[in-house]
C-alpha positions as CSV (number, residue, x, y, z in Angstrom):
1,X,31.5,-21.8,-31.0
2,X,32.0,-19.0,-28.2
3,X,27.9,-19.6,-27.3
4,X,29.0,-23.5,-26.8
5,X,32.2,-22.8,-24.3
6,X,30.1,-20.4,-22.8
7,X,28.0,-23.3,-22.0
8,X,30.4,-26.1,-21.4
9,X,31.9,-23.2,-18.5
10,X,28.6,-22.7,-16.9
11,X,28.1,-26.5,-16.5
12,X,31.7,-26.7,-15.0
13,X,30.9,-24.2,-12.7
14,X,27.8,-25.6,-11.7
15,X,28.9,-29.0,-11.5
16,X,31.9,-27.4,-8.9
17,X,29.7,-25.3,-6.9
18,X,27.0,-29.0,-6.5
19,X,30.2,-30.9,-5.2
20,X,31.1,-28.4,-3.1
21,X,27.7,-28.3,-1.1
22,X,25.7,-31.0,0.7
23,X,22.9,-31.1,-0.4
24,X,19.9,-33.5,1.2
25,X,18.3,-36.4,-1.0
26,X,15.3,-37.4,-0.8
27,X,14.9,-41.5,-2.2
28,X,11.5,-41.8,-4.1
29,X,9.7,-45.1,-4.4
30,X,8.9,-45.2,-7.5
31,X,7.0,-48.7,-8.0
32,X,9.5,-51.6,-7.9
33,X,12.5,-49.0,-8.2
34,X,14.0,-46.2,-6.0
35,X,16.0,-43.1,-7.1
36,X,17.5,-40.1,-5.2
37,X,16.5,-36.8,-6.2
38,X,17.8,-33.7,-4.7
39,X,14.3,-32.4,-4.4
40,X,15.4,-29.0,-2.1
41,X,18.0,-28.0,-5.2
42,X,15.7,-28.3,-7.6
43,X,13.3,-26.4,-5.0
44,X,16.2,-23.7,-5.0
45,X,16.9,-22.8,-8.5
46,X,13.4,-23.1,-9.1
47,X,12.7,-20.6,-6.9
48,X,15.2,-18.2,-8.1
49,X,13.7,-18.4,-11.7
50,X,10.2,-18.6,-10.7
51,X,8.7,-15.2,-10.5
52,X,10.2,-14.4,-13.7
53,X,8.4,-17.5,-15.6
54,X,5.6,-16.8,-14.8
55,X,5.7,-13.1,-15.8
56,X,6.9,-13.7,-18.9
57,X,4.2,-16.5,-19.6
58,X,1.3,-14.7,-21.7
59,X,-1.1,-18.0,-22.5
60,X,-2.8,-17.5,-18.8
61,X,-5.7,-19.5,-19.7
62,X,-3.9,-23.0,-21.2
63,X,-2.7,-25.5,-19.0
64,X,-0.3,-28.0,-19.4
65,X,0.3,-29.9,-16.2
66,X,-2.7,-30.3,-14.2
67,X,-1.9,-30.8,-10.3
68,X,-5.5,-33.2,-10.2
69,X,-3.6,-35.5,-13.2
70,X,-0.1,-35.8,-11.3
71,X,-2.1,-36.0,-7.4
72,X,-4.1,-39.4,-9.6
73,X,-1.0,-41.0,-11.0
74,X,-2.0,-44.1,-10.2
75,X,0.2,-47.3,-8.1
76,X,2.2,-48.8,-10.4
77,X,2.1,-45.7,-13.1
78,X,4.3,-43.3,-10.5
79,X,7.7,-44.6,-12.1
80,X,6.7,-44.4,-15.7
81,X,5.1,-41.1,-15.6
82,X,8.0,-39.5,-13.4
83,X,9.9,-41.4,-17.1
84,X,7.7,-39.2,-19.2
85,X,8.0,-36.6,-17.5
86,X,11.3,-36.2,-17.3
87,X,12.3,-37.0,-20.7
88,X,9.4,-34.3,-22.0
89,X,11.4,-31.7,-19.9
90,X,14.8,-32.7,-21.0
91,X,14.1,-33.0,-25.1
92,X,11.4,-30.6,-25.1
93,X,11.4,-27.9,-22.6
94,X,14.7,-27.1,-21.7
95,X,16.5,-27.0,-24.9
96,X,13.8,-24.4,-25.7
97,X,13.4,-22.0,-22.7
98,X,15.8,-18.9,-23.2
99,X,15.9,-16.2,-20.5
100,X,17.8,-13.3,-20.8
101,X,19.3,-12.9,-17.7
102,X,22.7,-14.9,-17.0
103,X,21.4,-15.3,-13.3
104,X,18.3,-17.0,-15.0
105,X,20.1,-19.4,-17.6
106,X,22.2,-20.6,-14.8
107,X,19.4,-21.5,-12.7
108,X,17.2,-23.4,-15.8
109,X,20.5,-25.2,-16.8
110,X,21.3,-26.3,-13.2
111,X,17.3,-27.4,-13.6
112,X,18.0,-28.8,-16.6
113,X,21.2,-30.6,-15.4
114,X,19.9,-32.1,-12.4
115,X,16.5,-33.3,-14.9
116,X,19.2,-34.9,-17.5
117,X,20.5,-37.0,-14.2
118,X,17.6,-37.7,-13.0
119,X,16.4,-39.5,-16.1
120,X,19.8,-40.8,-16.8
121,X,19.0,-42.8,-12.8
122,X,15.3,-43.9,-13.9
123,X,16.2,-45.3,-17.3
124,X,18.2,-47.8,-15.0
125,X,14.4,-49.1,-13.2
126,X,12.0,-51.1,-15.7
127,X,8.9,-48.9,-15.9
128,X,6.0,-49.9,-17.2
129,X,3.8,-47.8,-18.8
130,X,0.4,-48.4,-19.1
131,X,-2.2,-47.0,-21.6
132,X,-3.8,-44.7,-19.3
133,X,-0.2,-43.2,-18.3
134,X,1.0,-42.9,-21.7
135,X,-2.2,-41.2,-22.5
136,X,-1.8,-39.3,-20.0
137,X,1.4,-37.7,-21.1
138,X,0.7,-37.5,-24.8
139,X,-2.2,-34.9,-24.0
140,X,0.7,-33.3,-22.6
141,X,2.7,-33.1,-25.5
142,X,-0.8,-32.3,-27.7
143,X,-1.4,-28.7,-25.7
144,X,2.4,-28.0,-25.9
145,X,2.8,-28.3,-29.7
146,X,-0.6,-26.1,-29.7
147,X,1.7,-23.1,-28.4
148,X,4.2,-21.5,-30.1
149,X,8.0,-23.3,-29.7
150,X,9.5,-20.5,-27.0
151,X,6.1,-19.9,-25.8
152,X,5.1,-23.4,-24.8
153,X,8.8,-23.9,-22.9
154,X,7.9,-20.7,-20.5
155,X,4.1,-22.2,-20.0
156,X,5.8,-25.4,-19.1
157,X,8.6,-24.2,-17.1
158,X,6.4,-21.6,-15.2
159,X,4.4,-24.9,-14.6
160,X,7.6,-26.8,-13.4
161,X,6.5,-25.8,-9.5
162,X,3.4,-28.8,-10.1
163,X,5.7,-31.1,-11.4
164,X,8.6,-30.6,-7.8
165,X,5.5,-30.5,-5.5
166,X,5.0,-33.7,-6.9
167,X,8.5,-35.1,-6.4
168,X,8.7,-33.3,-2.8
169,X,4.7,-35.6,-1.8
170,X,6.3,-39.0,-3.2
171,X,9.5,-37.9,-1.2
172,X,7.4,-37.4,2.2
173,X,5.5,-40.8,1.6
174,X,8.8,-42.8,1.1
175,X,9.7,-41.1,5.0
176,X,6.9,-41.2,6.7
């Protein structure tokens, strides 16, 4: 019970300081739908929980996200993968990374927060997902159940950095 008003309070506090900052957004073409994403946020409390991903992820040599995979996402896929995507981090990932720094946890659940809206915004577009694309993302899934539960959520959030440089790329397109 204490754990879940602990919780409830940080996403009050969050959701405070978010409304009382402007942040940029960044609209993505995604297909035959646009969303905004807050792409320098995410950038942000990614960056403040980065270094210590990645030093606490011990499977060096698996790979979950490939850059080549999300760089090849092909015209008409960008939407339903970005769908996929998203709803791996939300269900999977971040219900199942645990720092133990308070600094940390705020930062993943701000991460976490802004992912959960994100989604909520694309479930509004009509994706469709090919066979390739759903592929794609099950081969995904595949290598992450190979890890161990806790283990597989610090591969994939130390791998989180692939997954914004792609959002920050379909952001430039849409502006230049």
């Amino acid at each position: 019970m204490m754990k879940m008003l602990l919780g409830c309070s940080l996403c009050l506090l969050l959701l405070i300081s978010c409304l009382s900052e402007h942040v940029e957004s960044r609209t993505l073409n995604l297909d035959s739908c646009s969303v905004n994403v807050h792409t320098h946020e995410l950038r942000k409390y990614y960056t403040d929980i980065r270094s210590n991903v990645i030093e606490g992820d011990s499977e060096i040599g698996v790979k979950l996200l490939d850059k080549s995979l999300m760089k090849h996402v092909q015209d008409g896929q960008k939407c339903c993968f970005l769908r996929l995507v998203l709803r791996f981090y939300v269900e999977r990932v971040f219900g199942n990374y645990a720092s133990s720094q308070p600094q940390q946890q705020r930062c993943s659940s701000a991460l976490a927060n802004a992912f959960v809206s994100l989604r909520r915004d694309i479930h509004t577009c009509h994706c469709h997902c090919g066979e390739g694309t759903q592929r794609t993302v099950d081969s995904l899934h595949a290598e992450f159940i190979k890890l161990e539960t806790n283990q597989a959520a610090q591969k994939a959030m130390g791998e989180l950095d692939t997954v914004l440089e792609w959002l920050e790329e379909l952001g430039q397109k849409t502006h230049t």
